[in-house]
Every structure is written in structure tokens, then in C-alpha cells.
C-alpha positions as CSV (number, residue, x, y, z in Angstrom):
1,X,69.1,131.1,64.7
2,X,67.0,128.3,64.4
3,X,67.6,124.5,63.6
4,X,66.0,121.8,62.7
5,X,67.5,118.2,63.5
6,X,67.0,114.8,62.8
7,X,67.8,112.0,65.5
8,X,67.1,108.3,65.1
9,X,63.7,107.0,66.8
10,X,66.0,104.8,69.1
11,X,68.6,107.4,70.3
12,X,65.5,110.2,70.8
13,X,63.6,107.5,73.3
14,X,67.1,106.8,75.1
15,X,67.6,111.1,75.3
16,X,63.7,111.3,76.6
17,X,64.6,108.3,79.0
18,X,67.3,110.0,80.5
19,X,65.3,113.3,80.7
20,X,62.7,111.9,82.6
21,X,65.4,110.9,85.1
22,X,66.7,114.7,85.7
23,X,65.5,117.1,88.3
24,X,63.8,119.8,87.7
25,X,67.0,122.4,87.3
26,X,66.7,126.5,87.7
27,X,65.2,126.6,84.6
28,X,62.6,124.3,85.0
29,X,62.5,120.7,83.2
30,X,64.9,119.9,80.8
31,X,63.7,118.8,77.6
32,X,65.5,118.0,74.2
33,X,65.1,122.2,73.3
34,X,66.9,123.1,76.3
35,X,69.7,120.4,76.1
36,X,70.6,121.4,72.7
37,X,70.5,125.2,73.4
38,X,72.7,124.3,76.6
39,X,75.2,122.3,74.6
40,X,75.3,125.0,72.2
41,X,75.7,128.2,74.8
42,X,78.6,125.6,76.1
43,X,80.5,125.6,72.7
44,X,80.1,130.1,72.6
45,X,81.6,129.9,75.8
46,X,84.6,128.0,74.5
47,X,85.6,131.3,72.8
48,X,84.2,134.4,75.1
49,X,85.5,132.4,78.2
50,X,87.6,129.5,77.3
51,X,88.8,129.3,81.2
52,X,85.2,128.5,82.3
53,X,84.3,125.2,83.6
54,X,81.2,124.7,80.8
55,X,83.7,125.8,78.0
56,X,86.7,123.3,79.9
57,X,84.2,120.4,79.6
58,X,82.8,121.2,76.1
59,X,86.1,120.9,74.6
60,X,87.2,117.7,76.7
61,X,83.8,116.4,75.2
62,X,84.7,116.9,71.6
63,X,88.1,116.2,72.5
64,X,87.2,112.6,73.1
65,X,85.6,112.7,69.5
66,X,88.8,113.7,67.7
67,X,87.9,117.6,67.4
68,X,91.0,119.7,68.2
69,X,91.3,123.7,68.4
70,X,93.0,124.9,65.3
């Protein structure tokens, strides 16, 4: 699948800010492509391994946003 997204000029500086402040991670640098695709992979796991750590988090995430599991 491919997306296309829009993000305010002001928020996409603060995300590139706070990318050039990672480390360089297994996969190399991350960028605004590989967040996304990580927070995605994150919300699959929520169903094909709910117990998981990545899936635990994704959900206390949108949790804190008023999502709830049906």
C-alpha cells in the first residue's frame, strides 16, 4: 500500500528536529518514511501479537487519544 500524507510545515520541522536528534538504529537513519511505516507495523502487531511490547504501547498510545478496542 502506499500513502500520501499531509503534515503542517510547523509540526514536519519539529518531526525532522527530533529526527536529527536519533541515532542511527539497525536500520540505518530514521527518517519521516521509516517512522510512519514503524508506527504502522506497530498497529498490525496489535492484532497478530497483541501480547508484544510494540503492540502494548501502540494501544496505550491511542489509548491516551480516546481510541478503544471494540
Amino acid at each position: 500500500m502506499k500513502m500520501q500524507i499531509e503534515i503542517s510545515d510547523e509540526d514536519a520541522a519539529l518531526i525532522e528536529r527530533f529526527l536529527a536528534t536519533t541515532s542511527e538504529g539497525t536500520h540505518g537513519p530514521l527518517t519521516i518514511a521509516k517512522l510512519i511505516e514503524m508506527l504502522m507495523e506497530d498497529v498490525a502487531l496489535m492484532l497478530s501479537r497483541p501480547g508484544c511490547w510494540e503492540a502494548q504501547g501502540m494501544w496505550a498510545h491511542l489509548s491516551s487519544h480516546g481510541y478503544e478496542e471494540n
